[in-house]
mmCIF file as gemmi writes it, N, C-alpha and C atoms, coordinates in Angstrom:
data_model
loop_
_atom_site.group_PDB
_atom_site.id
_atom_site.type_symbol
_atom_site.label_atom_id
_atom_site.label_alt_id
_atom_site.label_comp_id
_atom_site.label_asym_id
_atom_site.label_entity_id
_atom_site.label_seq_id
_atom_site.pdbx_PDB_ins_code
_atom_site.Cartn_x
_atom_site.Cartn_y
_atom_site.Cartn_z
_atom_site.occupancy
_atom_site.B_iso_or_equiv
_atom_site.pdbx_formal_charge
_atom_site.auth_seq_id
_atom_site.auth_asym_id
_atom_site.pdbx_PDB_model_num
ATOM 1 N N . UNK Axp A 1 ? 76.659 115.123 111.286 1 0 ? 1 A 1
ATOM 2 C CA . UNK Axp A 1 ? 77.832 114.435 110.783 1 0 ? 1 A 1
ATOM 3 C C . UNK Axp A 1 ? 78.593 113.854 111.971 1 0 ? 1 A 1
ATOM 4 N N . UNK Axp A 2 ? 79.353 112.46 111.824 1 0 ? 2 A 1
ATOM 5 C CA . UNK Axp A 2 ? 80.326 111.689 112.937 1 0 ? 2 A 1
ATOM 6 C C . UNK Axp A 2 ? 81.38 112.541 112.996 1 0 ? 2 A 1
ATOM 7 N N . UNK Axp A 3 ? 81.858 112.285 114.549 1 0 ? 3 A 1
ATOM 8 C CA . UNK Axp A 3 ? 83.248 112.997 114.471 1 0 ? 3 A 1
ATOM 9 C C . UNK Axp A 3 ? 84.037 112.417 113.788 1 0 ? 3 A 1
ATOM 10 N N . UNK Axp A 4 ? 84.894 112.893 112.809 1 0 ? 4 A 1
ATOM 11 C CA . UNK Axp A 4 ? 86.223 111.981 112.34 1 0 ? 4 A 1
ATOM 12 C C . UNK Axp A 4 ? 85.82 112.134 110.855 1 0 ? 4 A 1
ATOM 13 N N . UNK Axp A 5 ? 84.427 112.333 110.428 1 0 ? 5 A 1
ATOM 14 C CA . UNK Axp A 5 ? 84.136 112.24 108.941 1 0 ? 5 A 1
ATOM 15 C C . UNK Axp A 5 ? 84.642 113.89 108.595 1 0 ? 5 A 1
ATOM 16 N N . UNK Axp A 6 ? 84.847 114.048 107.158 1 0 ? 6 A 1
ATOM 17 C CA . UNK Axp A 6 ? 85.591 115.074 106.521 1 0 ? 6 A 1
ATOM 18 C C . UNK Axp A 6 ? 84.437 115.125 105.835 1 0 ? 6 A 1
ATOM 19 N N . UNK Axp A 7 ? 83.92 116.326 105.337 1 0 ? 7 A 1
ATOM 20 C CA . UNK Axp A 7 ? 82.452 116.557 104.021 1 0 ? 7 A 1
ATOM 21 C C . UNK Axp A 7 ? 83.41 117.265 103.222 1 0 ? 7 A 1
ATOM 22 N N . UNK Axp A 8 ? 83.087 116.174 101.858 1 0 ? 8 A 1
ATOM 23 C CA . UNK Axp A 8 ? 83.574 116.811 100.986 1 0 ? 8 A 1
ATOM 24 C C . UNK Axp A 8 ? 82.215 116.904 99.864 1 0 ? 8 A 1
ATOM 25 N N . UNK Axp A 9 ? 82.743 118.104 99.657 1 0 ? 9 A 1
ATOM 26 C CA . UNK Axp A 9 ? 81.755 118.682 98.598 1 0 ? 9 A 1
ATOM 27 C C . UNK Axp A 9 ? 82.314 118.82 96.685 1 0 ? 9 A 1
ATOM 28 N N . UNK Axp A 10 ? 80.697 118.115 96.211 1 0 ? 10 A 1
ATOM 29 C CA . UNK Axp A 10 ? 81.226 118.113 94.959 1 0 ? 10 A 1
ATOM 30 C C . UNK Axp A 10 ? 80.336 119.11 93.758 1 0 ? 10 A 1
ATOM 31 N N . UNK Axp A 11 ? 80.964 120.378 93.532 1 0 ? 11 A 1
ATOM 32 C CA . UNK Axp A 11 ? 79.939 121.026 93.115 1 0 ? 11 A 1
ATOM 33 C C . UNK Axp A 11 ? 79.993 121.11 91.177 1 0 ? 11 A 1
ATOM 34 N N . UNK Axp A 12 ? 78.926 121.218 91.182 1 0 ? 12 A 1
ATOM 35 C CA . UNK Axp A 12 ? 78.268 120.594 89.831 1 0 ? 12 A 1
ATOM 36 C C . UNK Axp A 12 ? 77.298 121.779 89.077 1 0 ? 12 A 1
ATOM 37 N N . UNK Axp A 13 ? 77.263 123.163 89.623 1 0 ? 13 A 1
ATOM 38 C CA . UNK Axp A 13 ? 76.53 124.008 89.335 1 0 ? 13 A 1
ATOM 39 C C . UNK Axp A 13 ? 75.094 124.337 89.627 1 0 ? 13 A 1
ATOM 40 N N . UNK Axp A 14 ? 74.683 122.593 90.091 1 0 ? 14 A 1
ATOM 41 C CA . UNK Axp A 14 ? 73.342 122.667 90.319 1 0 ? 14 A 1
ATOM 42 C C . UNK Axp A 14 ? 72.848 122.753 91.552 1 0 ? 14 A 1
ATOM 43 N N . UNK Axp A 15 ? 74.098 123.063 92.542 1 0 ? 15 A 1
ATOM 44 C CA . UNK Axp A 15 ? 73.682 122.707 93.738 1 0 ? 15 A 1
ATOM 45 C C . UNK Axp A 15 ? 73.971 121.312 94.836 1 0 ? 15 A 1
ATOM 46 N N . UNK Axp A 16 ? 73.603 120.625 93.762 1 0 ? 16 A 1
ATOM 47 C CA . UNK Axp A 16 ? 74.319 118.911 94.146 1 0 ? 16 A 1
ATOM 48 C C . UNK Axp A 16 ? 75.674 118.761 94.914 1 0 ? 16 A 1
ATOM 49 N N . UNK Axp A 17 ? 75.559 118.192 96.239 1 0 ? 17 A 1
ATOM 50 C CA . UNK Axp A 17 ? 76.921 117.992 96.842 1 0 ? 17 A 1
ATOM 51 C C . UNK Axp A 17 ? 77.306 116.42 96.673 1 0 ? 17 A 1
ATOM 52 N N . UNK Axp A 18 ? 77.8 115.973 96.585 1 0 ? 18 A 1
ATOM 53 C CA . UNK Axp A 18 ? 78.331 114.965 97.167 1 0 ? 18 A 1
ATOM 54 C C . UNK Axp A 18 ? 79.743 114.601 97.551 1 0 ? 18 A 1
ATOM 55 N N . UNK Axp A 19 ? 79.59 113.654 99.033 1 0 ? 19 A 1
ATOM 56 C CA . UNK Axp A 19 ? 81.103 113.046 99.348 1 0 ? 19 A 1
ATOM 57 C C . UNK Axp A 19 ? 81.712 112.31 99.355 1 0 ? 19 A 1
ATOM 58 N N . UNK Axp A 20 ? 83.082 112.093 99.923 1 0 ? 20 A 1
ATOM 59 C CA . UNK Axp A 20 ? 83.253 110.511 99.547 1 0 ? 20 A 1
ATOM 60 C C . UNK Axp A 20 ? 82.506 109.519 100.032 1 0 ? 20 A 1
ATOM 61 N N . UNK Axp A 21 ? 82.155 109.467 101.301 1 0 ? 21 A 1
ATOM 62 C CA . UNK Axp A 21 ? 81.247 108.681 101.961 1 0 ? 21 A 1
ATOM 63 C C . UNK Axp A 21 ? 80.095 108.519 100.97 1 0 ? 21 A 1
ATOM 64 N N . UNK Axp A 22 ? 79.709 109.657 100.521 1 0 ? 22 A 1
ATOM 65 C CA . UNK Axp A 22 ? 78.188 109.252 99.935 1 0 ? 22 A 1
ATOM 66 C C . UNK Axp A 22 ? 78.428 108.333 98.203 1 0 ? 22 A 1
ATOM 67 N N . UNK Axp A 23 ? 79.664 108.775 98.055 1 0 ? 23 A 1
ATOM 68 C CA . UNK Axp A 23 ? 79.992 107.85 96.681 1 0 ? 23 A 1
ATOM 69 C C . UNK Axp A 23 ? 80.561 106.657 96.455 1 0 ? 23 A 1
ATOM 70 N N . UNK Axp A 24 ? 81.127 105.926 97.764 1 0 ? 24 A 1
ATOM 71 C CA . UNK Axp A 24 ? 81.192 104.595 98.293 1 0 ? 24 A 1
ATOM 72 C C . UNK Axp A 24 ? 80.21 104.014 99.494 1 0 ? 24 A 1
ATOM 73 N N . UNK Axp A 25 ? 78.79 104.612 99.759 1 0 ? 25 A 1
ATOM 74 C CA . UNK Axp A 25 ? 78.259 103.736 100.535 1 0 ? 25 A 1
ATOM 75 C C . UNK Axp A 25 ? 77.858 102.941 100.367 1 0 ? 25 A 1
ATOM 76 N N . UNK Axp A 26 ? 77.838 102.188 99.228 1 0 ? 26 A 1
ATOM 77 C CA . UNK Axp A 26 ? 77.755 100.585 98.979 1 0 ? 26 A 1
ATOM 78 C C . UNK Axp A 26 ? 78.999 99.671 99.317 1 0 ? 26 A 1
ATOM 79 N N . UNK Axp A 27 ? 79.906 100.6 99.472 1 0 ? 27 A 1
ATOM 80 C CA . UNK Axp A 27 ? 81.198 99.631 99.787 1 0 ? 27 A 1
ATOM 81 C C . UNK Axp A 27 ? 82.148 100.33 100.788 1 0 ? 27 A 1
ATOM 82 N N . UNK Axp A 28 ? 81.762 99.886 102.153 1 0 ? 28 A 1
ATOM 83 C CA . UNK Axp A 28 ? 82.395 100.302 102.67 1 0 ? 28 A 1
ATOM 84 C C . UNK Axp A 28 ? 84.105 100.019 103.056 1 0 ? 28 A 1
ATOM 85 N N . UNK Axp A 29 ? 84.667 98.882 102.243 1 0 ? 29 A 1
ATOM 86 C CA . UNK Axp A 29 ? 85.734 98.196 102.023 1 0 ? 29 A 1
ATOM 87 C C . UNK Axp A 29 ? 86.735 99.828 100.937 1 0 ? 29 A 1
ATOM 88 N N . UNK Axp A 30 ? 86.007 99.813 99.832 1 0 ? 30 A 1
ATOM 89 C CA . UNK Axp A 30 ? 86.359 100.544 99.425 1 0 ? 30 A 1
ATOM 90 C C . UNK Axp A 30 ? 86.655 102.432 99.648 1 0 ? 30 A 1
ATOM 91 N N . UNK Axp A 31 ? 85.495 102.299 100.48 1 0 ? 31 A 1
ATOM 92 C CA . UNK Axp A 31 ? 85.689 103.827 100.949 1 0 ? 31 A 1
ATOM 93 C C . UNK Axp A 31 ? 86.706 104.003 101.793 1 0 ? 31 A 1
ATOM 94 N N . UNK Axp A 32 ? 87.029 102.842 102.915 1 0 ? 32 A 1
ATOM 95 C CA . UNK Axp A 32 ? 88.156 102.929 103.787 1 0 ? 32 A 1
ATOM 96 C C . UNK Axp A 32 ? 89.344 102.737 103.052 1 0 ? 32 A 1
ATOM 97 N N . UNK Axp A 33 ? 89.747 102.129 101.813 1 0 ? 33 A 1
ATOM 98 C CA . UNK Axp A 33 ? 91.053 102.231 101.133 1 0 ? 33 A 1
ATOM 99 C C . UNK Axp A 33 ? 91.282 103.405 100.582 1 0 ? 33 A 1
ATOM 100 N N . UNK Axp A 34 ? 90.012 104.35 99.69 1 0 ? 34 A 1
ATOM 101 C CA . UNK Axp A 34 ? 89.975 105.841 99.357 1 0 ? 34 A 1
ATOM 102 C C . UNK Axp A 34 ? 90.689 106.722 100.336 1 0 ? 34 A 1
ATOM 103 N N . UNK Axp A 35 ? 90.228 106.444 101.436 1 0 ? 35 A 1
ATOM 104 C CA . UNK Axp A 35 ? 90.263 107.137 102.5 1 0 ? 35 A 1
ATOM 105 C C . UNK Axp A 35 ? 92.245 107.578 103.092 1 0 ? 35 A 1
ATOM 106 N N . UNK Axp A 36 ? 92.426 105.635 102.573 1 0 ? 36 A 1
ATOM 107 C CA . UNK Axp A 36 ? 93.846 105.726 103.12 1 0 ? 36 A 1
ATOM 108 C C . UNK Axp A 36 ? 94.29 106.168 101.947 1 0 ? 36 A 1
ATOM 109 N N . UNK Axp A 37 ? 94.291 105.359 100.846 1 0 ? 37 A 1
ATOM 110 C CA . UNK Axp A 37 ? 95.345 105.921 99.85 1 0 ? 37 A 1
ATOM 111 C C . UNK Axp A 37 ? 95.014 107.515 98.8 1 0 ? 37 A 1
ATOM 112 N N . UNK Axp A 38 ? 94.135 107.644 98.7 1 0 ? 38 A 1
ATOM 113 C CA . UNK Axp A 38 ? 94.229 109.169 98.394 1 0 ? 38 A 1
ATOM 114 C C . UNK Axp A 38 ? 94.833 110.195 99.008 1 0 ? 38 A 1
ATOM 115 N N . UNK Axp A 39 ? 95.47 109.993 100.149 1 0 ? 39 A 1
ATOM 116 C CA . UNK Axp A 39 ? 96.66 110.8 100.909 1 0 ? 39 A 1
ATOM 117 C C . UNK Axp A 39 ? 97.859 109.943 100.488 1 0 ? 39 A 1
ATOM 118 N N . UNK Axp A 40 ? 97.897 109.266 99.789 1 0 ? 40 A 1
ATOM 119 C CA . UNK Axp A 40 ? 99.454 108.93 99.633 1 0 ? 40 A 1
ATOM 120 C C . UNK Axp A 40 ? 99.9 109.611 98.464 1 0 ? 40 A 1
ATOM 121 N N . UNK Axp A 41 ? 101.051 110.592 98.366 1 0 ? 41 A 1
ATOM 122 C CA . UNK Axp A 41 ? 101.509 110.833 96.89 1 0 ? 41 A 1
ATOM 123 C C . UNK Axp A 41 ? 101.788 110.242 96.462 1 0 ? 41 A 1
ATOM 124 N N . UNK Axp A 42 ? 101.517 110.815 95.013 1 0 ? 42 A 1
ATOM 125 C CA . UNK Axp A 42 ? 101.604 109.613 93.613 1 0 ? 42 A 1
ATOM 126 C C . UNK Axp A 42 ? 100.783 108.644 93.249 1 0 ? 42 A 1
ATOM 127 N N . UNK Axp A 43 ? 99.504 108.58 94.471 1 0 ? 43 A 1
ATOM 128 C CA . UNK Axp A 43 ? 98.855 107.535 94.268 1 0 ? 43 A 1
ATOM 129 C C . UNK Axp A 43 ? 97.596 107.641 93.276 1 0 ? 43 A 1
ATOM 130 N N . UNK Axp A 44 ? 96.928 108.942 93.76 1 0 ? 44 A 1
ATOM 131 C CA . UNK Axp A 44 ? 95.424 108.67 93.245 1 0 ? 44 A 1
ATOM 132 C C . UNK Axp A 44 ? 95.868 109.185 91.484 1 0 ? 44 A 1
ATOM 133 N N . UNK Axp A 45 ? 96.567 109.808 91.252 1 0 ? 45 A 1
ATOM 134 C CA . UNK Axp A 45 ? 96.771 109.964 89.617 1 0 ? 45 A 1
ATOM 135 C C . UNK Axp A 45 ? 95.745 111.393 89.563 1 0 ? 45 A 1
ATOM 136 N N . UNK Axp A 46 ? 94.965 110.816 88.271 1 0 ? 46 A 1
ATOM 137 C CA . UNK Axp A 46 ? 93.972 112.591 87.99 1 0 ? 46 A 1
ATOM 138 C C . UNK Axp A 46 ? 93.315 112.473 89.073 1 0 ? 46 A 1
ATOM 139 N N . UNK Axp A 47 ? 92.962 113.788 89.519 1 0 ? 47 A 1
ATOM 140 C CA . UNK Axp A 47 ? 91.728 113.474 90.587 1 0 ? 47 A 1
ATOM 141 C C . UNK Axp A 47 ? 90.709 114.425 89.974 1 0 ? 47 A 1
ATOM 142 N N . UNK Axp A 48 ? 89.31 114.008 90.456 1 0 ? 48 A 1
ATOM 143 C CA . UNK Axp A 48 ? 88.21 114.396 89.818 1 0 ? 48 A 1
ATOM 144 C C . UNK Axp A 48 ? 88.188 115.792 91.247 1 0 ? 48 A 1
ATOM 145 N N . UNK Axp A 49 ? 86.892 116.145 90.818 1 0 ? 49 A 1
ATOM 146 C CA . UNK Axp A 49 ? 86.675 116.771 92.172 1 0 ? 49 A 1
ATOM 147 C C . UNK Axp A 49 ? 85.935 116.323 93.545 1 0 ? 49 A 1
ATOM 148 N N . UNK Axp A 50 ? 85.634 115.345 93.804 1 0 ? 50 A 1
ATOM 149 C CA . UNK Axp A 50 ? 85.719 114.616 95.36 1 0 ? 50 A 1
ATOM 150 C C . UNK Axp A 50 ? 87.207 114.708 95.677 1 0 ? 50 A 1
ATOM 151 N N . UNK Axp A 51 ? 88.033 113.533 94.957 1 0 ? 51 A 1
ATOM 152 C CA . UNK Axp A 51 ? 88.982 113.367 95.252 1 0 ? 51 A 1
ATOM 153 C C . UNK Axp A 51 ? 90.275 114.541 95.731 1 0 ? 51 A 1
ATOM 154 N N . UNK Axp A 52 ? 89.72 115.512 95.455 1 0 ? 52 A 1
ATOM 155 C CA . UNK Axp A 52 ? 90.655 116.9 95.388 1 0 ? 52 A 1
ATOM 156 C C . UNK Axp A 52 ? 90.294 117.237 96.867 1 0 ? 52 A 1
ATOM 157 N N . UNK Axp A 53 ? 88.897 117.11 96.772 1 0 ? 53 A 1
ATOM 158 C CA . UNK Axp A 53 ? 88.371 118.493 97.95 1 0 ? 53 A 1
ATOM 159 C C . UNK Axp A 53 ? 88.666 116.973 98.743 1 0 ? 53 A 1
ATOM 160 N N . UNK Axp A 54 ? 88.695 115.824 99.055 1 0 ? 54 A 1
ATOM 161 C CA . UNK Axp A 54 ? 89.077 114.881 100.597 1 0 ? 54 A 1
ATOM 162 C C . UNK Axp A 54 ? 90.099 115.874 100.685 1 0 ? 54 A 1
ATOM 163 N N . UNK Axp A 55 ? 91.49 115.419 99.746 1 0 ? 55 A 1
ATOM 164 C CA . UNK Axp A 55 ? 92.575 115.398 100.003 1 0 ? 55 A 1
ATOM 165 C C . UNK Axp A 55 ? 92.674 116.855 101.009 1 0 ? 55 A 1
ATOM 166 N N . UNK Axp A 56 ? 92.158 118.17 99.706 1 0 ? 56 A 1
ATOM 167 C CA . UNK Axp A 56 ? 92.463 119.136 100.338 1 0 ? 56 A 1
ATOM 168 C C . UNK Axp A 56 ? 92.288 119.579 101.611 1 0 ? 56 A 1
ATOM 169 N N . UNK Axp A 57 ? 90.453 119.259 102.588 1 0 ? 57 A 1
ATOM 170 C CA . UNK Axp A 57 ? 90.104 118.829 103.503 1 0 ? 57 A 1
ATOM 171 C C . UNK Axp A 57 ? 91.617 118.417 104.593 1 0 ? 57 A 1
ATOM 172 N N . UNK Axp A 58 ? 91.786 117.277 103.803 1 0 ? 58 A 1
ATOM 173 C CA . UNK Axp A 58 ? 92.958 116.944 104.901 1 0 ? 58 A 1
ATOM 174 C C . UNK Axp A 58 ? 94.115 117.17 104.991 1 0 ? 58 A 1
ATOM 175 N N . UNK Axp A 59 ? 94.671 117.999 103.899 1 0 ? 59 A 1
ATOM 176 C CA . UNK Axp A 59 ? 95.803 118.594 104.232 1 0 ? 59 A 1
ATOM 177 C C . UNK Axp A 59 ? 95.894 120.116 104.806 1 0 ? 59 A 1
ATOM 178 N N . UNK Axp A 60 ? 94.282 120.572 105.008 1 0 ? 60 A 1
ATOM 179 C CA . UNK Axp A 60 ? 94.039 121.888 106.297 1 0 ? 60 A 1
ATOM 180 C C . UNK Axp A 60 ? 93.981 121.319 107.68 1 0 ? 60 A 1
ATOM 181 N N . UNK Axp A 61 ? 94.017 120.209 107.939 1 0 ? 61 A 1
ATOM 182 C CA . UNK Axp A 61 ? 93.605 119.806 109.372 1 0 ? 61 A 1
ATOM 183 C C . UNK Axp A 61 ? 94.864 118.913 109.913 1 0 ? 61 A 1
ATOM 184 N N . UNK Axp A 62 ? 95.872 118.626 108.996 1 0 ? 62 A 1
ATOM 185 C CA . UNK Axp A 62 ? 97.468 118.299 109.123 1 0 ? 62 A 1
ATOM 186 C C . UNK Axp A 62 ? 98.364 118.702 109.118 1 0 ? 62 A 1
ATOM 187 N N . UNK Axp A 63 ? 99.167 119.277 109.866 1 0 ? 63 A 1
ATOM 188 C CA . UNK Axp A 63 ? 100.874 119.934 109.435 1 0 ? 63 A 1
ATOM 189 C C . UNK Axp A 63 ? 101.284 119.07 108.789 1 0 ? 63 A 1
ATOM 190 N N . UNK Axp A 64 ? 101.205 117.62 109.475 1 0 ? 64 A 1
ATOM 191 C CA . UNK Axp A 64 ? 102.449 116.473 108.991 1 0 ? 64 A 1
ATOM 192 C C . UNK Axp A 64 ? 102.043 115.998 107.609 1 0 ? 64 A 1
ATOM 193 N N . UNK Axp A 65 ? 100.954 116.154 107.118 1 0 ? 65 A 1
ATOM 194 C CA . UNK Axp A 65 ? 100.511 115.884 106.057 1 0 ? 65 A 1
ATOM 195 C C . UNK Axp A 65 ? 100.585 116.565 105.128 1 0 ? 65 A 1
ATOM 196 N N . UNK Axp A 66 ? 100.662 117.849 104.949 1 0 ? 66 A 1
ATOM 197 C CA . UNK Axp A 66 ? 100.812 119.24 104.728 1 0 ? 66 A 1
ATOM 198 C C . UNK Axp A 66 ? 102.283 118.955 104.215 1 0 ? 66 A 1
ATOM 199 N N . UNK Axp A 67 ? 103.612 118.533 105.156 1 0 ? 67 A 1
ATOM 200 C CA . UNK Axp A 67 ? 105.156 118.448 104.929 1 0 ? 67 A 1
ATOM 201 C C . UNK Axp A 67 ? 105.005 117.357 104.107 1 0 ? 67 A 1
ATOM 202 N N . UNK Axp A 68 ? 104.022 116.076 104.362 1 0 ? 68 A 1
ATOM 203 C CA . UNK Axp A 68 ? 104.605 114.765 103.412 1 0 ? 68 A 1
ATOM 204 C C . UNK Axp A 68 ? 104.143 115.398 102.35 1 0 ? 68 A 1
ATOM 205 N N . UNK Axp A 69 ? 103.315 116.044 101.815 1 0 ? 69 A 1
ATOM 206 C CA . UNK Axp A 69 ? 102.735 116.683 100.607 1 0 ? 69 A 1
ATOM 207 C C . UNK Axp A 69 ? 103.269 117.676 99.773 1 0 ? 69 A 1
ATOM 208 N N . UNK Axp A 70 ? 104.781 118.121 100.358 1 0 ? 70 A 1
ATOM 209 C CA . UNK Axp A 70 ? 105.875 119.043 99.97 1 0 ? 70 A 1
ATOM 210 C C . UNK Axp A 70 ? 105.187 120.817 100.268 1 0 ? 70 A 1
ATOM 211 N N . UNK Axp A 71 ? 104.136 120.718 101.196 1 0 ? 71 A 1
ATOM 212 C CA . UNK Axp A 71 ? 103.803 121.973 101.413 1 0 ? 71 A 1
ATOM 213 C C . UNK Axp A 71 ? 104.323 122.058 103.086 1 0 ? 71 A 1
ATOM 214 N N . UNK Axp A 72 ? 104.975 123.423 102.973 1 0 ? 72 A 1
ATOM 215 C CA . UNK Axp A 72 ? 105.084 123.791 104.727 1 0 ? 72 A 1
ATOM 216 C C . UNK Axp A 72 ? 104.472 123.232 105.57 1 0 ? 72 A 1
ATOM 217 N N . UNK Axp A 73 ? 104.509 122.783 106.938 1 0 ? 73 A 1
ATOM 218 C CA . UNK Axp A 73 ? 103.69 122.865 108.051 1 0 ? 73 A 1
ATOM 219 C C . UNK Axp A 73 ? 102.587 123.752 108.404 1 0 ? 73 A 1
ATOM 220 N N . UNK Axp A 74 ? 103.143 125.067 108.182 1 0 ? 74 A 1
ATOM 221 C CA . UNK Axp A 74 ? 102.409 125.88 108.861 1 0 ? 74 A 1
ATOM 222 C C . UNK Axp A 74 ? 101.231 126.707 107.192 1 0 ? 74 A 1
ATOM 223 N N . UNK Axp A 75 ? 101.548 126.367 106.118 1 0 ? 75 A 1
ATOM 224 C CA . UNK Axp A 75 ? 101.22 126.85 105.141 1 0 ? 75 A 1
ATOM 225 C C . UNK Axp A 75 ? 99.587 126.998 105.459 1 0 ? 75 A 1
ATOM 226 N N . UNK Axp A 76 ? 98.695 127.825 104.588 1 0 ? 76 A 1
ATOM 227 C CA . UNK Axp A 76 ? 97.437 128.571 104.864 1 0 ? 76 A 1
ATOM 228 C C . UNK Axp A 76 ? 96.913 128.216 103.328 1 0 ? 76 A 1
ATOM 229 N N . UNK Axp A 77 ? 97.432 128.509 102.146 1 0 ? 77 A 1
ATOM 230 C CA . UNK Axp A 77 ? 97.126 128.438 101.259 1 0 ? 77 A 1
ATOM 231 C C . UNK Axp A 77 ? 97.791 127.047 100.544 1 0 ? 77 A 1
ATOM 232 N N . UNK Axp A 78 ? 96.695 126.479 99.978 1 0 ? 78 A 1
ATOM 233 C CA . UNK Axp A 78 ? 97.157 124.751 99.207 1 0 ? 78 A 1
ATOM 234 C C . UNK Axp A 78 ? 96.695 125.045 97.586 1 0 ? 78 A 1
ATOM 235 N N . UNK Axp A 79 ? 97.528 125.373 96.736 1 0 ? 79 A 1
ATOM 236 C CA . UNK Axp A 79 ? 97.066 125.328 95.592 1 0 ? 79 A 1
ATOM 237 C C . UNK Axp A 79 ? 96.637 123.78 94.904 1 0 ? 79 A 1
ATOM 238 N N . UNK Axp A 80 ? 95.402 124.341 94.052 1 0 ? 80 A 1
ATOM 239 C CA . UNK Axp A 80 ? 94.886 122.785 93.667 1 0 ? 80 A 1
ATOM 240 C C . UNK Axp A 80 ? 95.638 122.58 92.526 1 0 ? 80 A 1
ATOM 241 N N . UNK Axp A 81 ? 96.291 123.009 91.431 1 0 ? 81 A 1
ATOM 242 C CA . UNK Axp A 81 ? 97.596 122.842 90.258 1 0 ? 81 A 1
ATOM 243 C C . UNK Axp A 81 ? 98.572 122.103 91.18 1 0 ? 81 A 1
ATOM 244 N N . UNK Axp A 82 ? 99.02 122.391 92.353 1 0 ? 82 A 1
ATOM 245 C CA . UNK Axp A 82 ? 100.182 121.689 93.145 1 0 ? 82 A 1
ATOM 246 C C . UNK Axp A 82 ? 99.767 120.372 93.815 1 0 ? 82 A 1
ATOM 247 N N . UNK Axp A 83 ? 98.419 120.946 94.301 1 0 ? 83 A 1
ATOM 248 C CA . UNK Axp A 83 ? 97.978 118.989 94.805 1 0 ? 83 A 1
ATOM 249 C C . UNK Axp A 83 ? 97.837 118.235 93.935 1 0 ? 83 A 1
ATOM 250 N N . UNK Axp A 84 ? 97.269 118.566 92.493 1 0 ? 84 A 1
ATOM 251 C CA . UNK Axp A 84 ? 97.021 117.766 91.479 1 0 ? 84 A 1
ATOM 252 C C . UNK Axp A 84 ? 98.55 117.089 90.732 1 0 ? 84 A 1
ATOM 253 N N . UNK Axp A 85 ? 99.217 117.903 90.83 1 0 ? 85 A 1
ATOM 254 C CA . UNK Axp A 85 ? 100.756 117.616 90.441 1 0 ? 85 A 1
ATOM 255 C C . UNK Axp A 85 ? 100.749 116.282 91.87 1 0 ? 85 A 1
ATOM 256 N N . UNK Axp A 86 ? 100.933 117.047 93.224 1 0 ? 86 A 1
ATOM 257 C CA . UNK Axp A 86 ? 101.67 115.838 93.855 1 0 ? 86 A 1
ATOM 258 C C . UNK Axp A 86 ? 100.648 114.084 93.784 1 0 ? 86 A 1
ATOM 259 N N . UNK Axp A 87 ? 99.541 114.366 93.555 1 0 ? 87 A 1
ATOM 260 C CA . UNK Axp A 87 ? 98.652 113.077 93.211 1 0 ? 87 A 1
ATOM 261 C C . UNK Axp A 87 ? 99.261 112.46 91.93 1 0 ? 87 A 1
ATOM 262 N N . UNK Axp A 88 ? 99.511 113.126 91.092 1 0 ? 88 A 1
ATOM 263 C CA . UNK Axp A 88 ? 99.755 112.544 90.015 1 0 ? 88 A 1
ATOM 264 C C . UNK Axp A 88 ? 102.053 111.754 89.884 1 0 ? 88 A 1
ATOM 265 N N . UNK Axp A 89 ? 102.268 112.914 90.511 1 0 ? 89 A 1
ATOM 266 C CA . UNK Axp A 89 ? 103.908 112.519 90.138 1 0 ? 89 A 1
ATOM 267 C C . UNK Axp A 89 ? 103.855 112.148 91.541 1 0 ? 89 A 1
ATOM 268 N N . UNK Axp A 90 ? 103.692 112.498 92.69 1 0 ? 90 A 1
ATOM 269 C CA . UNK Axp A 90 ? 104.423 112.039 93.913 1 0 ? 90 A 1
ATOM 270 C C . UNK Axp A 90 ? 105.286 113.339 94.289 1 0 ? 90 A 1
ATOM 271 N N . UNK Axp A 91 ? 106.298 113.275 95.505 1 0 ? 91 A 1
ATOM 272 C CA . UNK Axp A 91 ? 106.761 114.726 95.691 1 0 ? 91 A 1
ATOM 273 C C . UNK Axp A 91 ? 108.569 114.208 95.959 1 0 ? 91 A 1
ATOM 274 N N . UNK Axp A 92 ? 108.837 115.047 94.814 1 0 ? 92 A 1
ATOM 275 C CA . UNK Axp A 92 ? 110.588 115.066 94.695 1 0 ? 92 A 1
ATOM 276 C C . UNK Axp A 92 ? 110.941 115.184 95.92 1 0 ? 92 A 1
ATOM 277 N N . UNK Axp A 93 ? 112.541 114.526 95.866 1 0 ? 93 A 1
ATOM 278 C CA . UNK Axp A 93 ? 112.985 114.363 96.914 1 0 ? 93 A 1
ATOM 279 C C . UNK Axp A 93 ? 113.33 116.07 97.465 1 0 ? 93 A 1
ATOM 280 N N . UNK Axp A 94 ? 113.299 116.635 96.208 1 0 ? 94 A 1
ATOM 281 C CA . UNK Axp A 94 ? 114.068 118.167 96.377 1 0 ? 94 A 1
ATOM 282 C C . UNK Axp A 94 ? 112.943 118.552 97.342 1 0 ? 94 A 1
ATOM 283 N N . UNK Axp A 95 ? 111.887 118.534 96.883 1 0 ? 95 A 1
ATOM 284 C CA . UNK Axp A 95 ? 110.968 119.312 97.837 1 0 ? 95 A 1
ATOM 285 C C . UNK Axp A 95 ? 110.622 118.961 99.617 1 0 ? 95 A 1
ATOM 286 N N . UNK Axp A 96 ? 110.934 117.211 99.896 1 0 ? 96 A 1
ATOM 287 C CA . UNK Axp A 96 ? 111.132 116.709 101.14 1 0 ? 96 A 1
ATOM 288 C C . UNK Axp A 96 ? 111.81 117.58 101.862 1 0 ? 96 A 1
């Protein structure tokens, strides 16, 4: 794997992974907008499970991303009910 790529895994019971990379390599236009805006709250709406495990991926390897996401800096545990909330609503000002 490149440095800088995130593996996200999509599990399906059967074993089968796949990531984002591998589910936009026909378009690499599109994988680089995934890439950006699925870290923006409020943006991606439902997320399937790729879309969960990027995000989550990258909000273990960010503090600052971690705070824009209304979770601590230093937090250890990311519930997926709370990421799925901030994808879908965005994150109150209360929680900023």
């Amino acid at each position: 794997m490149l440095p800088g790529r995130i593996l996200i895994l999509l599990s399906t019971g059967e074993g089968n992974e796949m990531t984002l990379e591998e589910r936009y390599a026909n378009d690499p236009w599109l994988l680089d907008l995934y890439r950006e805006k699925l870290l923006e709250p409020g943006w991606a709406g439902e997320l399937d499970t790729v879309g969960l495990q990027y995000i989550k991926s990258s909000l273990k390897q960010s503090p600052s991303l971690r705070r824009r996401w209304g979770f601590r800096p230093s937090a250890k545990r990311l519930s997926e009910n709370r990421i799925r909330a901030v994808a879908m609503d965005g994150v109150s000002a209360k929680r900023r």
